[in-house]
C-alpha positions as CSV (number, residue, x, y, z in Angstrom):
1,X,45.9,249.7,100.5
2,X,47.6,248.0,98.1
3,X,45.8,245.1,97.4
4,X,42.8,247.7,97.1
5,X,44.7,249.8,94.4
6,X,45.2,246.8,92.3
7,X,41.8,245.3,92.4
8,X,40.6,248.9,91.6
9,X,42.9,249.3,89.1
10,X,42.0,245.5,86.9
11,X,45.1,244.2,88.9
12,X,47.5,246.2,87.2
13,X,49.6,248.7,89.0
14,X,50.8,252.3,88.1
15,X,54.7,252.6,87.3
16,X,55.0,254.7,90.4
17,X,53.1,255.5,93.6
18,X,53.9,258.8,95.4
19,X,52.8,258.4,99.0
20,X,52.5,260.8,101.8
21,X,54.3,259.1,104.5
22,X,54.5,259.9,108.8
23,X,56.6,256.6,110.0
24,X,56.1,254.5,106.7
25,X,54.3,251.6,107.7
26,X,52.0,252.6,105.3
27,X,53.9,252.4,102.9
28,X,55.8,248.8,103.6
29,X,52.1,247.3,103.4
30,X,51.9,248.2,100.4
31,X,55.4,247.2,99.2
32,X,54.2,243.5,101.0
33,X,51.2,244.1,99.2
34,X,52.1,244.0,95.9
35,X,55.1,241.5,96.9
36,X,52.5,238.9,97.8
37,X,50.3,240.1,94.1
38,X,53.1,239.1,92.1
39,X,54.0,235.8,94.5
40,X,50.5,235.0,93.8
41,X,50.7,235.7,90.1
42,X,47.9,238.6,90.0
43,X,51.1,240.6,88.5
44,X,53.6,240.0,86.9
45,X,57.4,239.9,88.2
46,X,59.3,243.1,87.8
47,X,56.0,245.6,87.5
48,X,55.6,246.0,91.2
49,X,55.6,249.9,91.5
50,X,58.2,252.6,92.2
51,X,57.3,254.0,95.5
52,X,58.2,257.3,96.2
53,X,58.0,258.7,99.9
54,X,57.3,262.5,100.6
55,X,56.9,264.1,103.6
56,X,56.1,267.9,105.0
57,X,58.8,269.9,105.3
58,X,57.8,271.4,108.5
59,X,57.4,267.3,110.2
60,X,60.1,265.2,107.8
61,X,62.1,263.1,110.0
62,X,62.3,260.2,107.6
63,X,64.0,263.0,105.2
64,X,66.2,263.8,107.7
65,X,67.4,260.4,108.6
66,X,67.8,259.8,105.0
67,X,70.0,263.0,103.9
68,X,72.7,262.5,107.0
69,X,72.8,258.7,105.8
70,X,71.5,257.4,109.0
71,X,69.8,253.9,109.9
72,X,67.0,254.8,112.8
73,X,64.7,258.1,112.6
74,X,64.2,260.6,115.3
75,X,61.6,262.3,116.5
76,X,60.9,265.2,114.7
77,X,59.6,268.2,117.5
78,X,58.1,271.0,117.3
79,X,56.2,269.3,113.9
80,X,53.8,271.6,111.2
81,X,52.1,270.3,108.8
């Protein structure tokens, strides 16, 4: 998704992506992504986007993990989204 948003965008990249996350793998391809952009000198060091993480409230397990300064998340049960 990454590479997409930069071709779509002229190869530039926003200062900040806010992505809806469930386990994250999403987002790391895109963090590669635009890693392997600015390797590759589509963009230039130091513009690779902020990326911001949200998740549901009623399903946030990466939140969780996060706020009790834990390394592995949990399942989340009982999830509403």
């Amino acid at each position: 998704m990454g590479l997409v948003l930069a071709e779509h965008l002229g190869w530039t990249v926003p200062n900040a992506i806010v992505y809806p996350t469930g386990g994250g793998t999403g987002l790391m391809g895109m963090c590669k992504a635009f890693g392997e952009l600015e390797e590759l000198g589509f963009i230039r060091p130091g513009e690779r986007p902020k990326m911001i993480a949200v998740q549901a409230s009623g399903c946030a397990p990466g939140v969780g993990t996060f706020e009790r300064g834990e390394r592995y998340v949990e399942s989340w049960e009982d999830s509403r989204t």
